[in-house]
N, C-alpha and C positions, 0 to 999 in steps of 0.2 A: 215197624211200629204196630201194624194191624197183628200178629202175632204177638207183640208184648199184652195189648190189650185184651186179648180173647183166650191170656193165660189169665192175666188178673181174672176175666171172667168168672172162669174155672175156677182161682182161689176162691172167689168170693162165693160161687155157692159152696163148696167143700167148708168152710165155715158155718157156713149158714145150717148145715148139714149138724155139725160139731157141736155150736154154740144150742143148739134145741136140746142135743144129747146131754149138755152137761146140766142143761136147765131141767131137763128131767130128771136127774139124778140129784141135784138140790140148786134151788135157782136161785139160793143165797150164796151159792159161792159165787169170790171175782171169774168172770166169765173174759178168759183174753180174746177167746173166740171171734166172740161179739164186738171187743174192742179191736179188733185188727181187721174184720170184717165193714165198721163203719171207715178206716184211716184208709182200707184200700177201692170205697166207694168215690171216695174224693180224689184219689190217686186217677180212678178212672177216668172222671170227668175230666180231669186236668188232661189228660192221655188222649181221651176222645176228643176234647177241645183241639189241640195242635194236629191231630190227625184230620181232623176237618178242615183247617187252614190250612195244611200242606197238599191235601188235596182237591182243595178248590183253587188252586195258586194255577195257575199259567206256564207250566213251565219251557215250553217254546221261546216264551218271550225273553227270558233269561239266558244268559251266554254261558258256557258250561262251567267257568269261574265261578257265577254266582250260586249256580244251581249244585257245585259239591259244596261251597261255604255255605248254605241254606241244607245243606244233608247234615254236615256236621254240627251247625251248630242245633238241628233237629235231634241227632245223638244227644249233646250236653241236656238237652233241656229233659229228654227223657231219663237219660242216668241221674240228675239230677232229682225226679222225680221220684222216681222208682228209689232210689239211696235214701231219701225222705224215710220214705213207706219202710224200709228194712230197720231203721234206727228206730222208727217208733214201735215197729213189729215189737223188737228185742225189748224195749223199753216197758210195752203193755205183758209181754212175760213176764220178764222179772218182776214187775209190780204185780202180777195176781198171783204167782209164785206163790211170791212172799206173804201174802196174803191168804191163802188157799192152806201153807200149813200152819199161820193161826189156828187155822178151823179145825184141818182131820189129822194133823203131826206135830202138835207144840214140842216135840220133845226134840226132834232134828231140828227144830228153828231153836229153841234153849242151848242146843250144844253147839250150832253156829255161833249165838250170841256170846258163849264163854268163850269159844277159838278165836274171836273177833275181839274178846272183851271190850265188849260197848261200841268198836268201832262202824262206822256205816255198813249196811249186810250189801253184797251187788251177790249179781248171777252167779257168777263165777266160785263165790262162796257159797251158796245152796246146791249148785249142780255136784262140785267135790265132794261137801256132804252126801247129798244123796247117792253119787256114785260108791262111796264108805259104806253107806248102809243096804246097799244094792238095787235100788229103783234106777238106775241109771247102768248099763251094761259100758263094757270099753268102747263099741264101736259108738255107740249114743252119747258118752261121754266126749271120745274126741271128738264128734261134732259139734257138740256144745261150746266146747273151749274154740275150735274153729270160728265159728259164729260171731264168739265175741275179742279175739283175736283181727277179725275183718272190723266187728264194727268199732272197738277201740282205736284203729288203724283212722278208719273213714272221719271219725269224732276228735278224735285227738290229734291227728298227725297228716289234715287234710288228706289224708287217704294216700300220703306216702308213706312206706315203709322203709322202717330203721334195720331191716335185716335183709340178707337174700333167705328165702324160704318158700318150699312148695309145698301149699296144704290141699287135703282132699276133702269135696263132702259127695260122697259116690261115687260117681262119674264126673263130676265138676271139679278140673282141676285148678286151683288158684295159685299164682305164681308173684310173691313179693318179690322185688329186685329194689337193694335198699338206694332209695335219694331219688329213684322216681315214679310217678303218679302211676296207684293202679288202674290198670285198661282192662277193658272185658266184653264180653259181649255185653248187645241191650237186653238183654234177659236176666242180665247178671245177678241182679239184686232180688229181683222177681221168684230168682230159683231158689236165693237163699232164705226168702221169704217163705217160700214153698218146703224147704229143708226143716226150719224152723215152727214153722205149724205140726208137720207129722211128727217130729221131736219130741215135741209140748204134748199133743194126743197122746201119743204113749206114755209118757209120763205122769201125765193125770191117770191113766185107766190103770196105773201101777201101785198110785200114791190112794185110789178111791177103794181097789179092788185086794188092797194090804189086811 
């Protein structure tokens, strides 16, 4: 766990880092930066909370039954957490996304709006867009649909998958096997969260510097 948290760390200043850049560059725009930087402040706390309980716990005193059901269910509660932190990652994208080409591209969010006709806009429909007009390259793109392919999965279909399928985002490989629950490491979400930031960077410094 002490390496999940001293990665959040890490995210959390490389935000901090991000969200001053974009404030400089106009501090009216939605900043997800900022947004994803305060969701994974409380992520930590929650993180460091159980990390201090688990290590102030006795573990002698426990028989080694108790002390692997007390590991495990130490995992759920961090995947739990961290799976939190990624949905709403994904969630504060897309909402300044969307928002963000109000400001400097009404005209990709207009031709979304007519391919959609009036229908609800999601990620998945801006990132295509944008991959059509070329702010988005193919490797950038399939990680984008990755992204939200995992978090559609974890939202929708309690994180079973309805397919066998292996997706990649780098070096992280993800493996659906359909009808039952994805498993991972405890970094799992953490990474994709980390995926999804440097994503977003690029994107913006594409979508500003157009």
């Amino acid at each position: 766990m002490k390496k999940v948290i001293d990665y959040i760390h890490s995210l959390r200043l490389k935000l901090e880092e991000y969200g001053d850049w974009l404030e400089r560059y106009n501090r009216n725009l939605p900043n997800a930066f900022n947004m994803i930087f305060n969701d994974l402040t409380l992520t930590l706390e929650l993180l460091d909370y159980y990390y201090r309980l688990w290590s102030s716990l006795n573990i002698s005193a426990f028989s080694a039954k108790d002390v692997e059901r007390m590991r495990k269910e130490n995992w759920k509660r961090v995947m739990q957490i961290t799976k939190w932190a990624f949905i709403d990652t994904l969630s504060s994208l897309e909402f300044s996304l969307k928002k963000m080409l109000e400001t400097i591209n009404p005209k990709v969010l207009s031709v979304i709006k007519e391919r959609r006709r009036n229908k609800p806009i999601y990620l998945r429909s801006i990132i295509k867009e944008l991959h059509r007009e070329g702010y988005v390259n193919d490797e950038a793109y399939n990680g984008w649909i990755t992204l939200i392919e995992i978090r559609n999965c974890v939202v929708h279909n309690n994180a079973i998958p309805e397919s066998n399928r292996t997706l990649y985002l780098d070096d992280l490989k993800i493996v659906f096997t359909r009808g039952q629950m994805l498993t991972a490491k405890l970094d799992f979400f953490v990474k994709l969260i980390d995926y999804a930031i440097k994503n977003y960077k690029r994107l913006v410094e594409a979508l500003i510097e157009d």
